[in-house]
PAMAR-604677 format. One line per 8 residues: number of its first residue (from 1); their letters; for each residue x, y, z of N, C-alpha, C. Coordinates in steps of 0.02 Angstrom, whole numbers. Last residue first. Example, Ala and Ser with C-alpha at 12.3 -4.5 7.8 and 13.67 -1.06 7.14 Angstrom:
<recs>
2 = sa = 642/-112/354/684/-53/357/645/2/394; 660/-284/390/615/-225/390/660/-165/390
</recs>
This chain:
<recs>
303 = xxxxxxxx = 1604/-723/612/1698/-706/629/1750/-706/554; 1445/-660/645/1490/-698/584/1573/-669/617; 1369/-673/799/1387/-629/738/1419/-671/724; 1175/-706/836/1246/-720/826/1280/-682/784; 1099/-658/957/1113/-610/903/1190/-661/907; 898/-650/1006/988/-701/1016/1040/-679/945; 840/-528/1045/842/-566/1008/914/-587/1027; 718/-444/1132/804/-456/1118/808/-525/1098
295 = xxxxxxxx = 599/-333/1076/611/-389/1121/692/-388/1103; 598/-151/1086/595/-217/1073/596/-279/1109; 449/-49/1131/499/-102/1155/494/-141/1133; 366/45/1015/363/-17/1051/423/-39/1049; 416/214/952/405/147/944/381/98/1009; 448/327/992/387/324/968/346/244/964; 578/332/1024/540/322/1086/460/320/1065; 659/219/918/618/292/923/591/269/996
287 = xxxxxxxx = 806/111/993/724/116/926/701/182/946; 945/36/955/915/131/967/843/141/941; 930/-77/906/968/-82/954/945/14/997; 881/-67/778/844/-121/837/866/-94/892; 952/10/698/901/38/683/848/-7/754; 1098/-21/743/1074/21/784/988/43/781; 1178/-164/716/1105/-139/695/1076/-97/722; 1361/-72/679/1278/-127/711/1211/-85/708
279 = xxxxxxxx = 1403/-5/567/1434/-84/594/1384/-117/636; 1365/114/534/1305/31/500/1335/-14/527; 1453/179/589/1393/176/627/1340/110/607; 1617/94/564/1579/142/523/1478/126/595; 1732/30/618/1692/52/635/1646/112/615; 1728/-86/513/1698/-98/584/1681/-50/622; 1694/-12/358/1730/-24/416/1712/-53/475; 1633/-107/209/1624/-75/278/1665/-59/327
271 = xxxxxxxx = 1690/-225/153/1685/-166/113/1647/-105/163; 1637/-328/204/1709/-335/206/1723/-259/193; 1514/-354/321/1534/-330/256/1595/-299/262; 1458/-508/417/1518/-450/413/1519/-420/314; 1296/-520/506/1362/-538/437/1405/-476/441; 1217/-588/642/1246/-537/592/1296/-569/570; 1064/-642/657/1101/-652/622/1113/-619/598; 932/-665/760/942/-606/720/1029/-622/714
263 = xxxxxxxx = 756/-697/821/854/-734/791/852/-681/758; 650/-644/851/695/-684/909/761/-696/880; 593/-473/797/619/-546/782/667/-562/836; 551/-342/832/505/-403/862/527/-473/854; 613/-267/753/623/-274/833/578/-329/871; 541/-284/646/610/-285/648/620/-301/730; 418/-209/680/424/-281/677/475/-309/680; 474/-74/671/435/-119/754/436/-198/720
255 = xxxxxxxx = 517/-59/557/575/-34/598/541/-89/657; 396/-36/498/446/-120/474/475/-115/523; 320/62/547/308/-3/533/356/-72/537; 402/166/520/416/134/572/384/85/580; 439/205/376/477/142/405/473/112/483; 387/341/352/376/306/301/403/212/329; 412/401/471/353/420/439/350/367/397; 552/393/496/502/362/528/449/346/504
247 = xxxxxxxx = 598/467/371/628/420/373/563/391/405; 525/598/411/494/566/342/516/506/349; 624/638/530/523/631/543/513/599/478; 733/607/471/722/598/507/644/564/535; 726/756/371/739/709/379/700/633/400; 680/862/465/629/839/417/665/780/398; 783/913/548/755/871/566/704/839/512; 876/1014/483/809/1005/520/755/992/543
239 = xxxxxxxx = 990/926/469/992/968/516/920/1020/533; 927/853/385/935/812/414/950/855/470; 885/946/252/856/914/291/865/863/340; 1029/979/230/986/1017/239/943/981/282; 1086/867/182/1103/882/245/1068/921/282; 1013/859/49/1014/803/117/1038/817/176; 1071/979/5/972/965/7/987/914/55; 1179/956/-11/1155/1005/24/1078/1001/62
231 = xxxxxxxx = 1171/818/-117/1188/830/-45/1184/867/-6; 1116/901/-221/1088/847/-176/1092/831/-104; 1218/972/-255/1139/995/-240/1102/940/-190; 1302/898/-300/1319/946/-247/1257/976/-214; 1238/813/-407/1294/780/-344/1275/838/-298; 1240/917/-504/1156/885/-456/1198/864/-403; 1330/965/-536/1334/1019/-506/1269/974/-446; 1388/866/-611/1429/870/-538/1400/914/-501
223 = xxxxxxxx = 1345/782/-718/1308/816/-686/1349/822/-597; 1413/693/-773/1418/742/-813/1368/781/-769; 1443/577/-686/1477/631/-707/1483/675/-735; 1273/547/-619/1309/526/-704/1369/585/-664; 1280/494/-455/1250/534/-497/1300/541/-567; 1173/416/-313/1230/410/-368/1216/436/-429; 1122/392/-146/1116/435/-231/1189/426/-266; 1147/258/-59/1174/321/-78/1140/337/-140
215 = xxxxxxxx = 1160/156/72/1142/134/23/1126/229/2; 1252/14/154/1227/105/154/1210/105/80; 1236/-94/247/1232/-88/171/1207/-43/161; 1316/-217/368/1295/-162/348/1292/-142/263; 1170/-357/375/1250/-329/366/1251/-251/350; 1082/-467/442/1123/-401/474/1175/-399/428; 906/-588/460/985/-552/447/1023/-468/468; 814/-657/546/819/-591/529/903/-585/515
207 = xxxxxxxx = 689/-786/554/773/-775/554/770/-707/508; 545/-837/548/594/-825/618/639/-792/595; 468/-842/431/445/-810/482/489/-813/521; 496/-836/251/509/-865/344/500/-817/381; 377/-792/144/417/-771/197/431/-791/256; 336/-924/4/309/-898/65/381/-864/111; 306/-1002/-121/335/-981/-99/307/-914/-49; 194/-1055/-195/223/-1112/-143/289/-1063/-98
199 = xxxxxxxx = 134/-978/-286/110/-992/-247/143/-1044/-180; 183/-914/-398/232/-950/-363/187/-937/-312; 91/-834/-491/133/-880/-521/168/-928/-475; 38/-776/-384/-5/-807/-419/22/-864/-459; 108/-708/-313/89/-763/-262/58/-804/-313; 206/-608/-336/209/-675/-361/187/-734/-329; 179/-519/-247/167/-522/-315/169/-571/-328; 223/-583/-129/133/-557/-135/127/-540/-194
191 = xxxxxxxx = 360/-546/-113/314/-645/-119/232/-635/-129; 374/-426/-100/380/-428/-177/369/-511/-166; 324/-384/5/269/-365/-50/303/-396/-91; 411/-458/81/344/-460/90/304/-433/32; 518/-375/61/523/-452/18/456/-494/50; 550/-266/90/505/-274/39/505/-340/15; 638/-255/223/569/-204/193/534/-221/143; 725/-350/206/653/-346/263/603/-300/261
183 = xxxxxxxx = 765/-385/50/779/-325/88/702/-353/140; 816/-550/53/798/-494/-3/763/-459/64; 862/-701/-12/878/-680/28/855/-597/7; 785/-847/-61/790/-809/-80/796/-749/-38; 841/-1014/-38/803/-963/-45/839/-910/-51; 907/-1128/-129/877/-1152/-54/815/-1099/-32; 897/-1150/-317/939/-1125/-231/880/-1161/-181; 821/-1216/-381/886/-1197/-414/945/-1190/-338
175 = xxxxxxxx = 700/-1260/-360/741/-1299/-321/815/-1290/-325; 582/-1189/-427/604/-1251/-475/665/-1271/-423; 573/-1082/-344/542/-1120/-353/553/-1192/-384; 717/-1023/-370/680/-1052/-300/621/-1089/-307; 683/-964/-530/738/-1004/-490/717/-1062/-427; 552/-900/-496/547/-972/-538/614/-1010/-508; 617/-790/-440/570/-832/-395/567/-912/-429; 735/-754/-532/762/-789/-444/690/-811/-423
167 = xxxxxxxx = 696/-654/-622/687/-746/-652/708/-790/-578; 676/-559/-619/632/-567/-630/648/-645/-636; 833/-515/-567/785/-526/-522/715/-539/-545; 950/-663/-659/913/-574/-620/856/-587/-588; 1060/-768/-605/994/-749/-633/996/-680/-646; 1164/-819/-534/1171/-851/-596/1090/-812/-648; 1228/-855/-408/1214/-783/-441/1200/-786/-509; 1193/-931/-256/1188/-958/-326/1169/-880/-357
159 = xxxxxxxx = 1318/-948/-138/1268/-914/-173/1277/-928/-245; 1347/-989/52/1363/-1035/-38/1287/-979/-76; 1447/-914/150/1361/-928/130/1389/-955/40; 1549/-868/208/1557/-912/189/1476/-954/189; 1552/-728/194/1538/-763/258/1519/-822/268; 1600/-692/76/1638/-669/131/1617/-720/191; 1464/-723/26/1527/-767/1/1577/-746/57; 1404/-614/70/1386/-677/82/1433/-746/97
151 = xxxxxxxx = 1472/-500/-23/1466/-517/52/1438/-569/91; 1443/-553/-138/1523/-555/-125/1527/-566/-60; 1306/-548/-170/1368/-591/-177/1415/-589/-128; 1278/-388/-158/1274/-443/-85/1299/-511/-96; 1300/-348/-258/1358/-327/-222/1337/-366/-185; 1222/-425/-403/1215/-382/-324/1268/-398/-294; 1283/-492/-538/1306/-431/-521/1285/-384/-455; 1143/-595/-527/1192/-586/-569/1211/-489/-558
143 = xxxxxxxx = 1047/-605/-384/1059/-579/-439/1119/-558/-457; 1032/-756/-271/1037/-687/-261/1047/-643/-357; 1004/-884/-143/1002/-850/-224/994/-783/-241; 1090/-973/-33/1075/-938/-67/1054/-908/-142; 1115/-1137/3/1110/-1118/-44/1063/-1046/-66; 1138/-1212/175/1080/-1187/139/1123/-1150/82; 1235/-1211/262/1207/-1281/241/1177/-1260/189; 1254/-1103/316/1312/-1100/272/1282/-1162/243
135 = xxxxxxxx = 1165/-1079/442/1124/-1040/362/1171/-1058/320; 1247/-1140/510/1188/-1175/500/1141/-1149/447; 1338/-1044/534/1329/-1102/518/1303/-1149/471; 1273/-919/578/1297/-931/506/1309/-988/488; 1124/-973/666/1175/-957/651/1219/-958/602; 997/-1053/693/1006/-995/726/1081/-950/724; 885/-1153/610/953/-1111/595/927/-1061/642; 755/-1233/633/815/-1208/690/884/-1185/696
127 = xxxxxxxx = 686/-1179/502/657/-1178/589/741/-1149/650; 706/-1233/399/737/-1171/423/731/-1148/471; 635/-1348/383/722/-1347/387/742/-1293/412; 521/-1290/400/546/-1333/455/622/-1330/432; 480/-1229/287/496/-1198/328/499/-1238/402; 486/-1295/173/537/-1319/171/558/-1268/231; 348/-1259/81/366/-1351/114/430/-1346/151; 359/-1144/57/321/-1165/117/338/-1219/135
119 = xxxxxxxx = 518/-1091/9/479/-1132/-19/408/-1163/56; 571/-920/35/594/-984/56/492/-1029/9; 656/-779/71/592/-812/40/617/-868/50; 724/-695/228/715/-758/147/652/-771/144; 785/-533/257/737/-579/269/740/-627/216; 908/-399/325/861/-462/265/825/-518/300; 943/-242/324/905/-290/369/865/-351/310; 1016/-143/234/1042/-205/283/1014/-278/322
111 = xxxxxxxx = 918/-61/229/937/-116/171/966/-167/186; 942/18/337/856/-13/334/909/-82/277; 1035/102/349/1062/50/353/1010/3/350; 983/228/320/1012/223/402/1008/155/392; 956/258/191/921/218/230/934/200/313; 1038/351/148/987/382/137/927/345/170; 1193/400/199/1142/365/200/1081/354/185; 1287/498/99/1240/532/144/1184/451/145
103 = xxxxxxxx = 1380/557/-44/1416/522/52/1316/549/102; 1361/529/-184/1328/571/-136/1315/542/-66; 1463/483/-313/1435/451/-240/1398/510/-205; 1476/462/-473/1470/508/-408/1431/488/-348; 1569/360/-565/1494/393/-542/1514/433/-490; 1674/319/-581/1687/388/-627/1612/416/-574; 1692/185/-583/1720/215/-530/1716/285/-547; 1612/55/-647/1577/119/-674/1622/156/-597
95 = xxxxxxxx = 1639/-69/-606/1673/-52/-690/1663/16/-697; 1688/-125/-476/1655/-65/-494/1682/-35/-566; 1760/-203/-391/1693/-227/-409/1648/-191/-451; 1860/-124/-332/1886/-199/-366/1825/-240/-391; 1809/-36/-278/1847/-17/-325/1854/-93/-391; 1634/-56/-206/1726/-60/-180/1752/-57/-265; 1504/42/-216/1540/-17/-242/1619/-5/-219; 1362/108/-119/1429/128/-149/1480/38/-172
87 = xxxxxxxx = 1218/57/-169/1266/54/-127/1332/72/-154; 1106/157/-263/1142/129/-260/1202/110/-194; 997/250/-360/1010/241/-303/1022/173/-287; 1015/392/-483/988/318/-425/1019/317/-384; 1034/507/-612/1041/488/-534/1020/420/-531; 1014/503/-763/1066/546/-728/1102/548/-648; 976/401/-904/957/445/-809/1008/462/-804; 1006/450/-1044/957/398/-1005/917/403/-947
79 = xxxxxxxx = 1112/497/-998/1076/527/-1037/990/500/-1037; 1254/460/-920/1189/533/-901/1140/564/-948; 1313/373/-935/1321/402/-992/1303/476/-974; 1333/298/-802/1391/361/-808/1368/393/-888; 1181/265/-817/1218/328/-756/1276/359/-797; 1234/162/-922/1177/220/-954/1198/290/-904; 1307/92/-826/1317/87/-877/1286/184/-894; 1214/77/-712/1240/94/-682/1290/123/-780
71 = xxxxxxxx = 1103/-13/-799/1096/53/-768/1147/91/-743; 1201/-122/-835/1166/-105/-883/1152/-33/-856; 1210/-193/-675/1267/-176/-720/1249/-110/-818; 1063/-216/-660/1124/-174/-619/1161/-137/-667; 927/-174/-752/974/-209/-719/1035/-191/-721; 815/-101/-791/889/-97/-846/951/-130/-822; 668/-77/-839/683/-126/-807/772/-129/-839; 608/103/-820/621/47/-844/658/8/-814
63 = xxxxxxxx = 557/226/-739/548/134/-726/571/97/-747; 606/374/-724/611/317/-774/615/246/-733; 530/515/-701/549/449/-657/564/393/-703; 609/691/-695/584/634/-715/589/543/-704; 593/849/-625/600/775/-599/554/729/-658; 637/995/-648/607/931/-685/637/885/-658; 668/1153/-551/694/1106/-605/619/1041/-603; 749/1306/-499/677/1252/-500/718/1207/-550
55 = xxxxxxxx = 883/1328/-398/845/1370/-455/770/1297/-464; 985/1341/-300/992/1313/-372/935/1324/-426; 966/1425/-202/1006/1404/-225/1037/1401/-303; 825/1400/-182/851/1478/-166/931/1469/-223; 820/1253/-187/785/1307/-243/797/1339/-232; 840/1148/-96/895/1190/-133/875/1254/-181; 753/1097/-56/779/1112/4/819/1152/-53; 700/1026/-163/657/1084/-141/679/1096/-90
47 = xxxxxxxx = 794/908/-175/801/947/-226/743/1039/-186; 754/836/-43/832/872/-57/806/927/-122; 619/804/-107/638/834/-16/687/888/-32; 642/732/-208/626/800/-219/615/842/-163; 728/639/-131/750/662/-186/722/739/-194; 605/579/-53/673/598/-33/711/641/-68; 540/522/-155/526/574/-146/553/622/-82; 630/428/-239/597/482/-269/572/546/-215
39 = xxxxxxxx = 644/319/-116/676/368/-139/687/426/-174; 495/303/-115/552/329/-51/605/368/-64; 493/216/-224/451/278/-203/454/331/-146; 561/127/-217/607/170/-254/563/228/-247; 551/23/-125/591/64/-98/594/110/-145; 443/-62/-197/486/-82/-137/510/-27/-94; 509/-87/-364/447/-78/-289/478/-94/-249; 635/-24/-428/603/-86/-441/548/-67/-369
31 = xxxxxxxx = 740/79/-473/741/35/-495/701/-19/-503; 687/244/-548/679/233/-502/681/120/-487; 796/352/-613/794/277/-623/772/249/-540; 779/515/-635/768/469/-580/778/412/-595; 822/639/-733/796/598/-732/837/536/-678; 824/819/-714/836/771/-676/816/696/-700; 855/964/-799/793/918/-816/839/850/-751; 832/1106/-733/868/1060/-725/820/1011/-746
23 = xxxxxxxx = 760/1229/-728/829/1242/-748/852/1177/-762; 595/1270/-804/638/1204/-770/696/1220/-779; 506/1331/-878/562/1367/-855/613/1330/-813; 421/1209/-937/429/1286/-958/498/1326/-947; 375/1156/-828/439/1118/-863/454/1178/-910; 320/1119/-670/330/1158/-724/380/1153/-765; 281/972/-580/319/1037/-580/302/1064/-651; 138/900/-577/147/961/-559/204/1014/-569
15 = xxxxxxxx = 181/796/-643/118/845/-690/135/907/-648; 244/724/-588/258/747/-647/239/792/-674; 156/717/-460/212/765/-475/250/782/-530; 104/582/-508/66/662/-491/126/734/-484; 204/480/-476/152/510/-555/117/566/-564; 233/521/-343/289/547/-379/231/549/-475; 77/469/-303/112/555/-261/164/567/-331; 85/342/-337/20/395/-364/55/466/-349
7 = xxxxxxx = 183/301/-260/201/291/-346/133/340/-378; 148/312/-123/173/355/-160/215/343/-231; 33/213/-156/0/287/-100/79/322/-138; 110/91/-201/42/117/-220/34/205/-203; 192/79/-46/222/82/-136/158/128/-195; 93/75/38/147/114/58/158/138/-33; 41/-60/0/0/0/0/43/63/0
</recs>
């Protein structure tokens, strides 16, 4: 519903800005449900924190389906789109090192928090994994070129990367992997799409993952001046507070359930510092005073 309520808000905003005198045409690659309606309108948060500044402009949202490597491609062209939204990539994984990173969390580490799809018949095996161990038995599936490869593989999780993401449910379904590992914010709506075609696949209910996975605007090189805008606009709103109140506003739902899981399994991302703030799950560990007390969960970490 969340996705719906603001994919109608950013389609409606097309219409609303003015394109007449627009200084900046912006195009968005907003990548897939879930999260990208968040980010759009985060985006025009930052961008209408800067207008004294920088002047009005055109937000355009391009949906298309252009997978990782392919989008990130078109980014550095900046013609296609010009921004998304992306985890910063380590050097040694990153054909596109020219993009522009915009240093500013935009999820306080939400992306971090995973959950599996998994096959209904096969939610007793998963019952009494309570540790990397015992999740290292099991056969991840994850998409050809996600940076969460590597970090998996770091933690010595066996991953099958061999798809994209329109073809990993049939994968799991047909027995390719074990399951399907995918953001605690949306891997509830995205087993409710495909309830029709993959009816056998269902969200484990016990085991909550952890790694850190900041997750950033990233902007074509040929647009250094949006990079700088952006980020103003993000700091902007974070020093007053609007930030913050929209983050909640839009996540404290998941944020309370999050806190409600008994196993909670952390992973090390190699490409993180230890001590960067995403090193722990502070989004459980520091909840809003708005929220419900969590429970405490048995928290193994990965060595």
């Amino acid at each position: 519903m969340l996705y719906i309520l603001i994919r109608t808000f950013a389609a409606c905003l097309l219409f609303a800005i003015p394109t007449a005198d627009a200084k900046d045409l912006i195009k968005f690659w907003a990548g897939g449900p879930g999260r990208d309606a968040y980010d759009a309108q985060l985006l025009t948060m930052a961008l209408d924190e800067t207008k004294e500044e920088y002047g009005e402009y055109q937000l355009e949202l391009v949906d298309d389906v252009l997978g990782v490597n392919r989008g990130r491609r078109l980014l550095g062209e900046g013609t296609v789109i010009n921004i998304y939204v992306s985890a910063p990539r380590p050097d040694n994984q990153n054909m596109y090192t020219h993009l522009l990173e915009v240093d500013f969390p935009i999820l306080q580490g939400l992306l971090g928090y995973r959950r599996l799809a998994i096959l209904k018949s096969r939610q007793n095996d998963f019952s009494p994994v309570n540790s990397v161990a015992g999740l290292s038995r099991f056969v991840a599936g994850q998409g050809r070129g996600w940076l969460d490869v590597a970090i998996l593989q770091h933690n010595g999780i066996q991953v099958n990367a061999s798809g994209e993401y329109k073809s990993l449910f049939e994968m799991l379904d047909r027995g390719r992997f074990d399951y399907l590992m995918l953001g605690a914010h949306e891997v509830v709506q995205a087993v409710e799409a495909q309830k029709d075609l993959h009816p056998n696949i269902v969200v484990d209910h016990d085991l909550l993952l952890y790694y850190p996975f900041p997750v950033v605007y990233q902007v074509s090189p040929r647009y250094p001046e949006l990079a700088k805008r952006v980020k103003k606009g993000l700091k902007k709103l974070e020093a007053n507070g609007r930030f913050d109140q929209f983050f909640r506003q839009q996540f404290a739902g998941i944020i309370s359930e999050l806190q409600q899981h008994k196993k909670l399994i952390l992973l090390r991302n190699p490409y993180v510092a230890k001590t960067s703030p995403l090193a722990r799950p502070h989004l459980l560990l520091n909840p809003s005073p708005a929220l419900p007390a969590p429970s405490q969960p048995v928290i193994e970490q990965a060595h």
